[in-house]
C-alpha positions as YAML, in Angstrom:
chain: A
units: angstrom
residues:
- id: 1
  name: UNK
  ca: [225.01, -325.41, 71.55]
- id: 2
  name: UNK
  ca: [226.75, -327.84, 72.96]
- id: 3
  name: UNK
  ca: [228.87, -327.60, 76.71]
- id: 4
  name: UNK
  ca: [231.98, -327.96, 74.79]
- id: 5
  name: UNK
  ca: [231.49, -325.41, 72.38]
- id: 6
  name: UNK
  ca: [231.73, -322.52, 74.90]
- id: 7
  name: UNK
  ca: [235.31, -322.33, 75.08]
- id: 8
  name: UNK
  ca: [236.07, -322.98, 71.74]
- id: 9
  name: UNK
  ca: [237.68, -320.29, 69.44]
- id: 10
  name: UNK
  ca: [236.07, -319.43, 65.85]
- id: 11
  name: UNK
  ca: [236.85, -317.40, 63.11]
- id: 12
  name: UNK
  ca: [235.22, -314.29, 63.31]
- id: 13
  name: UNK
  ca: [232.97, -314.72, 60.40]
- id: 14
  name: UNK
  ca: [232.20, -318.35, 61.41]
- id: 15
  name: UNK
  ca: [230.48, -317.15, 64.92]
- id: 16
  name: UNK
  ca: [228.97, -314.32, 62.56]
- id: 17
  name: UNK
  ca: [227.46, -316.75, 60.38]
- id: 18
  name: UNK
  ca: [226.00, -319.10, 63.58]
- id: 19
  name: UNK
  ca: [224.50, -315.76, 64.68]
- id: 20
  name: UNK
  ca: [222.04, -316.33, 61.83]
- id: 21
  name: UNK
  ca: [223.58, -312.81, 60.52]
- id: 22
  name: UNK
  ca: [224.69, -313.88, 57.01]
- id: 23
  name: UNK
  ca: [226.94, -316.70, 55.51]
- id: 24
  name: UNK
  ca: [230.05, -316.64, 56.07]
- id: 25
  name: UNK
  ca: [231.46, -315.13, 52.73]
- id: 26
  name: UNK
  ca: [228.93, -312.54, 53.36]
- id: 27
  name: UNK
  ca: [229.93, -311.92, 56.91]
- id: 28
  name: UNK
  ca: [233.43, -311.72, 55.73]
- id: 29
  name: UNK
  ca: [232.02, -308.68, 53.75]
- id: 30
  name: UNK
  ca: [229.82, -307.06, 56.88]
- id: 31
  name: UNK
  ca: [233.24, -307.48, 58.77]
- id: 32
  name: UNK
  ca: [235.94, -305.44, 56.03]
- id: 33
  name: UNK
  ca: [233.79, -302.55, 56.19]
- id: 34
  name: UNK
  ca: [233.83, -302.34, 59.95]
- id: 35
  name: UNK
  ca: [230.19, -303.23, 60.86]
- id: 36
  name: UNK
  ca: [231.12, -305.56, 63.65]
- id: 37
  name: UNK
  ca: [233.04, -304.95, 66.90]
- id: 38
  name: UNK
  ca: [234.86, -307.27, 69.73]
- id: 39
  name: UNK
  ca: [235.00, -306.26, 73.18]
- id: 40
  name: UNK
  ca: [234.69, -302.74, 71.76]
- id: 41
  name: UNK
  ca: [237.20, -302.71, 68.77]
- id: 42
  name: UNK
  ca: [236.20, -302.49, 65.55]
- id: 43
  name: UNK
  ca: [237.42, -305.40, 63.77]
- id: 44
  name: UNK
  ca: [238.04, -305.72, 59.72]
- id: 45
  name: UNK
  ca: [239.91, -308.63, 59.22]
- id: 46
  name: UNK
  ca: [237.95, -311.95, 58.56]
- id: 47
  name: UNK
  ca: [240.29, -314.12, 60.39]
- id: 48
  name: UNK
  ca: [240.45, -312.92, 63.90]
- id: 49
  name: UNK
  ca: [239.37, -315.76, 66.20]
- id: 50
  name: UNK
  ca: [236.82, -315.08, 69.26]
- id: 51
  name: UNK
  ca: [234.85, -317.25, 71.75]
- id: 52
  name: UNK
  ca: [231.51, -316.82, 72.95]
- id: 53
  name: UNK
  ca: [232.82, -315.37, 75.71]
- id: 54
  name: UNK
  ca: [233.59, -312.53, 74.04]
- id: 55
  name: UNK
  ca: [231.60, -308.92, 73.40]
- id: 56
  name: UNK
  ca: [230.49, -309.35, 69.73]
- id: 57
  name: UNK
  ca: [228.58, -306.63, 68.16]
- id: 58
  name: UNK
  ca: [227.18, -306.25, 64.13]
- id: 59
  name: UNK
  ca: [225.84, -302.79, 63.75]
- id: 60
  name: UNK
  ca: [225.71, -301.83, 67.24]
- id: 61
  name: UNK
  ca: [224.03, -304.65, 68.55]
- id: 62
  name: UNK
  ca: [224.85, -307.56, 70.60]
- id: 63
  name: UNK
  ca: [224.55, -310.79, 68.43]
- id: 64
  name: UNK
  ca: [224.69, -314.97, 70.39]
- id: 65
  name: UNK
  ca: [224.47, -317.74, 68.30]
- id: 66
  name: UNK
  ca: [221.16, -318.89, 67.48]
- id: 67
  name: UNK
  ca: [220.12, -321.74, 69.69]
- id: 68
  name: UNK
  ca: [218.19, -323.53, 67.27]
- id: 69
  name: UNK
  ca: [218.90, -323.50, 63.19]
- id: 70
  name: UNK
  ca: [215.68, -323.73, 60.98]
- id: 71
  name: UNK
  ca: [215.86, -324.93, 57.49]
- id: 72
  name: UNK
  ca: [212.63, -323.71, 55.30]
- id: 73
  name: UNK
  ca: [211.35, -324.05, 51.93]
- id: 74
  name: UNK
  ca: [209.23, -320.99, 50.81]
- id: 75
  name: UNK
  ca: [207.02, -320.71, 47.55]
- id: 76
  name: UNK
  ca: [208.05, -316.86, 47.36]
- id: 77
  name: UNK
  ca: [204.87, -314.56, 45.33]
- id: 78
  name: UNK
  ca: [205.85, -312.55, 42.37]
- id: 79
  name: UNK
  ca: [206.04, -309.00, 43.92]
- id: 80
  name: UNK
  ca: [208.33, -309.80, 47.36]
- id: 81
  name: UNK
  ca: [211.86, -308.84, 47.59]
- id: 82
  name: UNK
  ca: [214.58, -311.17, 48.63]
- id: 83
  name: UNK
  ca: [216.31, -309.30, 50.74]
- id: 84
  name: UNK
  ca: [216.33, -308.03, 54.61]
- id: 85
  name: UNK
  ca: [215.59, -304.05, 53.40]
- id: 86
  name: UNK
  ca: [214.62, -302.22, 51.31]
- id: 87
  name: UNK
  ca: [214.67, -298.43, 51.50]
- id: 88
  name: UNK
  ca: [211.68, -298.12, 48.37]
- id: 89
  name: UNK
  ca: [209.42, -299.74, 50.77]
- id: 90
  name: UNK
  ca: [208.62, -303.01, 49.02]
- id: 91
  name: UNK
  ca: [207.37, -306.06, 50.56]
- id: 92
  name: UNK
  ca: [209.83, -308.60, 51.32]
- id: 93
  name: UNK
  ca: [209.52, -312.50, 51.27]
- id: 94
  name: UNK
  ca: [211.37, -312.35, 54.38]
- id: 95
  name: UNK
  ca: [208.12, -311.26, 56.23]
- id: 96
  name: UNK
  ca: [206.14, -313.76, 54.96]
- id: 97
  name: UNK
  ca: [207.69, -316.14, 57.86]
- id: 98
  name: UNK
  ca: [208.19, -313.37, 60.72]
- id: 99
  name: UNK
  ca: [204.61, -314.91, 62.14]
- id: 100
  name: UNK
  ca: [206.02, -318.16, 62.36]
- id: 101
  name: UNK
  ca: [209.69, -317.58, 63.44]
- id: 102
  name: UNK
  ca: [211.24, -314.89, 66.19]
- id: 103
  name: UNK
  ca: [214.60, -316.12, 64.95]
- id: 104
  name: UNK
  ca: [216.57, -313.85, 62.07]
- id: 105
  name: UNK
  ca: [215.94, -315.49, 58.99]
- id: 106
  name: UNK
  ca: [217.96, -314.72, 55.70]
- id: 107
  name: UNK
  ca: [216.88, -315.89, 52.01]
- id: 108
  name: UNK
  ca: [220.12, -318.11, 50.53]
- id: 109
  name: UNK
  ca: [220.45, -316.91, 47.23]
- id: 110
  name: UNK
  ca: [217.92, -314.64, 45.40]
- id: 111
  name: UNK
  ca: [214.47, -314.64, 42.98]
- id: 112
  name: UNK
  ca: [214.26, -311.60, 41.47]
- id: 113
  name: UNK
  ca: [211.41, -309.36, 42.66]
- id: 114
  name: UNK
  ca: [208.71, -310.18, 39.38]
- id: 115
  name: UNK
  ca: [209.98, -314.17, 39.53]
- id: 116
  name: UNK
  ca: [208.41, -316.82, 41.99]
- id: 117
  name: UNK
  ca: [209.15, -320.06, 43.01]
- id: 118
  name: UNK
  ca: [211.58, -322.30, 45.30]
- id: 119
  name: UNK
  ca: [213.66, -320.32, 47.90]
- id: 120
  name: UNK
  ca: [215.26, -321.14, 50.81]
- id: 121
  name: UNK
  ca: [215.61, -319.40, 54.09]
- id: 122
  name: UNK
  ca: [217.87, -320.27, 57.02]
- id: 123
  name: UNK
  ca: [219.67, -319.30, 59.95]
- id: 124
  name: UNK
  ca: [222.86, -321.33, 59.84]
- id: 125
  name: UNK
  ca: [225.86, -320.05, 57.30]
- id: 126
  name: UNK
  ca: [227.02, -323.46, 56.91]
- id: 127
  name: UNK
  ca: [223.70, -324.71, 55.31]
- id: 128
  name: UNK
  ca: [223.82, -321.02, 53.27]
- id: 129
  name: UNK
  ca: [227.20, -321.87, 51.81]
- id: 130
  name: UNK
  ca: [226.52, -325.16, 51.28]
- id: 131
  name: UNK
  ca: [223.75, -324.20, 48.57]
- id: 132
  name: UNK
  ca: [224.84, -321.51, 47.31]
- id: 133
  name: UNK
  ca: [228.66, -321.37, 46.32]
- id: 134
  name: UNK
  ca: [228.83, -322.46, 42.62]
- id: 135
  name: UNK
  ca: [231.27, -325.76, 43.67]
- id: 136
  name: UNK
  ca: [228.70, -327.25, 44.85]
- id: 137
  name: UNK
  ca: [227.22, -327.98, 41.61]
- id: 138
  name: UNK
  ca: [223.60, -327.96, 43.01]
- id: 139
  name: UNK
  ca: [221.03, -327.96, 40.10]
- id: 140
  name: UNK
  ca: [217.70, -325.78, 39.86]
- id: 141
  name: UNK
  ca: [215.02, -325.86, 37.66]
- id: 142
  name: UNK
  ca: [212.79, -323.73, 36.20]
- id: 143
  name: UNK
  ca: [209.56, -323.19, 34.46]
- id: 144
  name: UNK
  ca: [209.70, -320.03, 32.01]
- id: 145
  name: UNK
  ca: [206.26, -319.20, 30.18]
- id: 146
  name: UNK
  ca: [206.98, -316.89, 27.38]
- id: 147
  name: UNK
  ca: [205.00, -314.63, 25.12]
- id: 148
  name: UNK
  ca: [207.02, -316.01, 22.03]
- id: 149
  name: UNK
  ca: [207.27, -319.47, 20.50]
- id: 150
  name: UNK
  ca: [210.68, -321.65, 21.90]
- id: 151
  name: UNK
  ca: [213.37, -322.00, 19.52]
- id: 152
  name: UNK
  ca: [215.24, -324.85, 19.89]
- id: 153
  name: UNK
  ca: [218.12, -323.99, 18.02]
- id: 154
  name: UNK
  ca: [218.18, -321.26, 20.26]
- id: 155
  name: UNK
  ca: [218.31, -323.17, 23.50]
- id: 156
  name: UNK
  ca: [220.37, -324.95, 21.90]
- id: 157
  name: UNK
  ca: [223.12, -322.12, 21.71]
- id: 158
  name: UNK
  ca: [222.56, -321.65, 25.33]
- id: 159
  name: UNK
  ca: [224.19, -325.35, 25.99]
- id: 160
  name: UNK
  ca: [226.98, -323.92, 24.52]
- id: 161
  name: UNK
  ca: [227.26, -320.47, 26.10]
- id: 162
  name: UNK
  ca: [226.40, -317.38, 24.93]
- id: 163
  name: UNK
  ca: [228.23, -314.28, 25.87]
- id: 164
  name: UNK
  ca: [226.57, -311.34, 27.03]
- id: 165
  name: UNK
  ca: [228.24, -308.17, 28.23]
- id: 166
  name: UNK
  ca: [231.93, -309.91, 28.29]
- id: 167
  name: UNK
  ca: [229.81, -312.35, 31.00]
- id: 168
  name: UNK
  ca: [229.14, -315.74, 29.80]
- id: 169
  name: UNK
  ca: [225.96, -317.50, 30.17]
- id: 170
  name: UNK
  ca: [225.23, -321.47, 30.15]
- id: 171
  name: UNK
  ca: [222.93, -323.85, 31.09]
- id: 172
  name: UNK
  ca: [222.42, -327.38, 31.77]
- id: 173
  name: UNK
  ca: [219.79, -328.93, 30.38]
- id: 174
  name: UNK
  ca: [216.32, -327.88, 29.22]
- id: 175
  name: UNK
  ca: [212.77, -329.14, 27.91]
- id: 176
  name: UNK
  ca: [210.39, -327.71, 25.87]
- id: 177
  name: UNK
  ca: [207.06, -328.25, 27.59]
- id: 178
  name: UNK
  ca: [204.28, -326.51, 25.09]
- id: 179
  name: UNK
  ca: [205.03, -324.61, 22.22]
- id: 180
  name: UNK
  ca: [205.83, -320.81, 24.62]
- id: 181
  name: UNK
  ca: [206.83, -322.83, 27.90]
- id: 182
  name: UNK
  ca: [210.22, -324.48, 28.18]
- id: 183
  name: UNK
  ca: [211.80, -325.73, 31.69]
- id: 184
  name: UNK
  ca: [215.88, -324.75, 31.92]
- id: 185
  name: UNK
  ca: [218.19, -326.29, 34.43]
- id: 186
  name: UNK
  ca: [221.01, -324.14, 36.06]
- id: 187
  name: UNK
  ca: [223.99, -324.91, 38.39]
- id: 188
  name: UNK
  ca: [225.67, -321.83, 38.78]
- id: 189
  name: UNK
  ca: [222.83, -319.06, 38.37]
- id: 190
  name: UNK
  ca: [224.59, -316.01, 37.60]
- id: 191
  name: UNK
  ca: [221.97, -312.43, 38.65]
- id: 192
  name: UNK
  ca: [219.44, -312.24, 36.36]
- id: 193
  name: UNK
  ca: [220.53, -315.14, 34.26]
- id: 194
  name: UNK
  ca: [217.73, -316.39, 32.68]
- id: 195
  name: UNK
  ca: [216.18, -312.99, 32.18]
- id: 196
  name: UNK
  ca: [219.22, -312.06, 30.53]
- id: 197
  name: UNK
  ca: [219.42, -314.94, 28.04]
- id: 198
  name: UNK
  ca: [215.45, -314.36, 27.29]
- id: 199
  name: UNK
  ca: [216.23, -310.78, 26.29]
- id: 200
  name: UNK
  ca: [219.39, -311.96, 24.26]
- id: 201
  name: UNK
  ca: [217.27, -314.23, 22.50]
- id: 202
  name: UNK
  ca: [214.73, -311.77, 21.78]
- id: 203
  name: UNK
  ca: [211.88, -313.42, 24.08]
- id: 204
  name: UNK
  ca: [209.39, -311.64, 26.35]
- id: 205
  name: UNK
  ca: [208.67, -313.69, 29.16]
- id: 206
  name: UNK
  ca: [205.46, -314.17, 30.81]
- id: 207
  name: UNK
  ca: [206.11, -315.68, 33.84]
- id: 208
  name: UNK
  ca: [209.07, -317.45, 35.51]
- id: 209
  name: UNK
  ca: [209.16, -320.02, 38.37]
- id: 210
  name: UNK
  ca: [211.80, -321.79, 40.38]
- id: 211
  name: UNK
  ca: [210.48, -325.36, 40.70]
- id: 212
  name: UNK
  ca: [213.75, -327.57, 41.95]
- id: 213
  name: UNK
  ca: [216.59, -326.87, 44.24]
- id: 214
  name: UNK
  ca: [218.33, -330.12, 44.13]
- id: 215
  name: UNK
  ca: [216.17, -332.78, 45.79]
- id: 216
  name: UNK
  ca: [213.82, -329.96, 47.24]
- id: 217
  name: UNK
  ca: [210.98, -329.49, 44.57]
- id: 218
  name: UNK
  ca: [208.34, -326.52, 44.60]
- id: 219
  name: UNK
  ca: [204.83, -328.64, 44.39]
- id: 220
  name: UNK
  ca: [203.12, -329.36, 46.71]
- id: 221
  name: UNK
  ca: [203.97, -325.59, 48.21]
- id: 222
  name: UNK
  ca: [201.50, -322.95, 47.98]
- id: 223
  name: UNK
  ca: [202.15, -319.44, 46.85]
- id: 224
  name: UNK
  ca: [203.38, -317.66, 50.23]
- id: 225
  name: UNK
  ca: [203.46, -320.65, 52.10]
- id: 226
  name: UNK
  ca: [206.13, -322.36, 53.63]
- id: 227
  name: UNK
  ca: [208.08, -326.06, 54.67]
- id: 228
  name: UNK
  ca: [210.22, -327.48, 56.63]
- id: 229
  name: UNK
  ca: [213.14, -329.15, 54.82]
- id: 230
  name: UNK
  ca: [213.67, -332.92, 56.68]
- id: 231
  name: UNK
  ca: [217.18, -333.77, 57.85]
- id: 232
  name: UNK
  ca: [217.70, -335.98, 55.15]
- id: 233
  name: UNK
  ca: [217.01, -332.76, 52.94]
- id: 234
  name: UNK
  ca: [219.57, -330.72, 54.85]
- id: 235
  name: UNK
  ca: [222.05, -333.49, 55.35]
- id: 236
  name: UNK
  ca: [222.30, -333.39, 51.54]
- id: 237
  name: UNK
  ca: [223.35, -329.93, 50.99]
- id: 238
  name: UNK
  ca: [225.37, -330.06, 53.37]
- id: 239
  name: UNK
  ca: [227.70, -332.98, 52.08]
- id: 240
  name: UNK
  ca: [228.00, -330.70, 49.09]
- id: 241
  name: UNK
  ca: [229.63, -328.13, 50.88]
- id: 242
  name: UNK
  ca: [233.34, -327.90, 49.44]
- id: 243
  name: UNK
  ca: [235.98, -328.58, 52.46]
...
């Protein structure tokens, strides 16, 4: 942090965010249902502007900005959860980097708990936002290996958009790799998206990996392992970030 930043004023869900708590649309959501205090008031609108002088609380706790932000790449296992609980007891992919880092870490965006792949973990909101709000039009690949031949026509129909529970469903681009393996490009990625459009199409699918996040590609990362992203990797999801 720097000098001048100490007696600057922030919306509320801004210093939330630089806590490493959440991003900021998230925060905004921790804040409405009266999870985070200021010099002992409960606050629940968004907007409010503090300083760092100020007695900020989430939960009961006391929460400072994070002095240093970390940027990370991890090749999340099939089997983890991405998420920072979970009351059934399951492993999550946060813990695969708790050895490395005493800092709060939060996954940006999700893989659902039987998917793998490309997943990024952070501490700074901006960077969060930056990837994950749908304007920034921020492509990801993946690899789907299925248990039934690929259809082209089919994927075909998914260029188009294919409505599914009043929710529509499109995708960018794909290429059909062997005859059951295809690789499908998103932008938006709505929950469960791809999973969704494999059952609509009547496919069962074997295995499904995240291998692209804009520049950032899976290979060479091993399965529960972990990178850095550079600055010029972080620089470039950050000038996506809609002003």
């Amino acid at each position: 942090m720097r000098p001048e930043e100490l007696d600057a004023e922030l919306r509320l869900q801004v210093y939330l965010a630089r806590c490493g708590i959440a991003s900021r649309r998230k925060c905004e959501e921790y804040i409405a249902a009266g999870r985070v205090t200021v010099n002992g008031a409960v606050i629940t609108r968004p907007g409010t502007k503090v300083g760092y002088a100020d007695d900020i609380r989430f939960d009961g706790r006391p929460v400072e900005p994070e002095r240093k932000s970390w940027y990370i790449a991890l090749h999340k296992p099939p089997g983890y959860l991405c998420s920072q609980y979970d009351r059934e007891g399951r492993r999550l992919a946060a813990d695969l980097l708790k050895p490395y880092f005493s800092e709060r870490l939060y996954n940006v965006g999700r893989l659902d708990f039987f998917s793998e792949g490309l997943i990024f973990f952070t501490n700074d909101g901006d960077f969060a936002a930056a990837v994950s709000h749908p304007s920034s039009g921020i492509e990801k690949d993946y690899r789907i290996e299925l248990y039934d031949p690929v259809v082209s026509s089919v994927l075909d129909s998914f260029l188009k958009g294919v409505s599914i529970d009043s929710v529509v469903y499109k995708i960018r681009r794909y290429r059909i790799v062997a005859r059951d393996v295809v690789n499908i490009t998103l932008i938006e990625g709505k929950n469960r998206e791809l999973r969704k459009l494999m059952d609509h199409a009547g496919w069962k699918i074997r295995k499904l990996t995240r291998v692209r996040i804009g520049p950032v590609r899976l290979n060479p990362i091993e399965s529960g392992s972990y990178r850095l992203l550079t600055n010029d990797e972080v620089q470039w999801f950050l000038k996506r970030k809609k002003i």
